[in-house]
N, C-alpha and C positions, 0 to 999 in steps of 0.2 A: 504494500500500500504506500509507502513512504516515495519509493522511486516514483510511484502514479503523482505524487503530489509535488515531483522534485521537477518531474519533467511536464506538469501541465504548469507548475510553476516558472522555469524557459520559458515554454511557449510562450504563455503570456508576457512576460519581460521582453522577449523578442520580437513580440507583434505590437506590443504598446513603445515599445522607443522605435520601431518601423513605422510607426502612425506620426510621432512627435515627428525625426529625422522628413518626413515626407512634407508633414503639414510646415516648418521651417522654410524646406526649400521652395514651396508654393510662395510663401507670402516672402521671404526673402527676394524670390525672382520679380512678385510684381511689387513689390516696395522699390528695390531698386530701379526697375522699367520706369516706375513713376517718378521716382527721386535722387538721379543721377547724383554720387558725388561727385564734385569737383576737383578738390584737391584736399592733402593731406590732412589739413587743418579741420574741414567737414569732416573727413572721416572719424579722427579722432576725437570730434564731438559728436560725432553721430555714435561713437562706443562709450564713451562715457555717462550715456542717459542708461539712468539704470534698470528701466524696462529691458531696455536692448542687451543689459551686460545678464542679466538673469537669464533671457532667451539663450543667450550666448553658451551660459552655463549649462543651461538647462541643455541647450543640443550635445554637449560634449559629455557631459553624465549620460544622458540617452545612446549618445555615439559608442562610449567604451561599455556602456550594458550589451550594447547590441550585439559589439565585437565578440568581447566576453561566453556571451551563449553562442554564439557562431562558433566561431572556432573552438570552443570546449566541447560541442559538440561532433564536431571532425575527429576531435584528437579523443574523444572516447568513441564513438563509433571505429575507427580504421585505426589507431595504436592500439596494436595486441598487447606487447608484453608491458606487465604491469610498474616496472621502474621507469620505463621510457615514458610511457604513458604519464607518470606524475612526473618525470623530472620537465615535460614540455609545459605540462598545465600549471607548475613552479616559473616558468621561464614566460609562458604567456602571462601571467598574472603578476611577477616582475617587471615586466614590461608595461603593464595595460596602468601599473599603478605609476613608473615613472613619468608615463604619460599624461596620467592623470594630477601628478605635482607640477611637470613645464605648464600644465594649462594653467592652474589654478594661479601659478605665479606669473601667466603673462596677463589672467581674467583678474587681478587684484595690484597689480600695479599701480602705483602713486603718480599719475598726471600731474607733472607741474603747469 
């Protein structure tokens, strides 16, 4: 029973940051279409409104959940032996968290 609840628990994680990740790039694409930036200065005021920096967030936590069940599920479906298998999903999940610190520290950065 537990694996049923591990794995409709995935799913769902994988189909709700694929709904975020999607509905992002829609209104991303028509925000932009409507409101060109121009130059450096727009942009870097158009990231420091903090609607935008949360969005921002918020796709990058949806981003590395996504990944996270994606490929944890490759590498438990198709990695047989049981060391390799944990030493990838040590190394994916190493990864996904450095990942997850470079963003935090370019999404929290002090604008002068």
């Amino acid at each position: 029973m537990s694996h049923q609840v591990t794995g409709l628990r995935a799913w769902l994680l994988q189909r709700l940051s694929a709904l975020y990740l999607s509905a992002y790039l829609v209104w991303a694409l028509a925000y932009f279409s409507l409101h060109p930036v121009s130059d450096h200065a727009a942009w870097r005021a158009l990231w420091t409104q903090p609607a935008m920096a949360i969005a921002a967030a918020l796709l990058f936590i949806a981003l590395l959940v996504h990944a996270w069940v994606g490929i944890r599920d490759v590498i438990l479906d198709y990695v047989r032996p049981p060391l390799l298998r944990l030493s990838l999903l040590a190394v994916l999940w190493g990864w996904l968290l450095v990942l997850a610190v470079w963003l935090a520290r370019i999404l929290t950065r002090v604008t002068p």
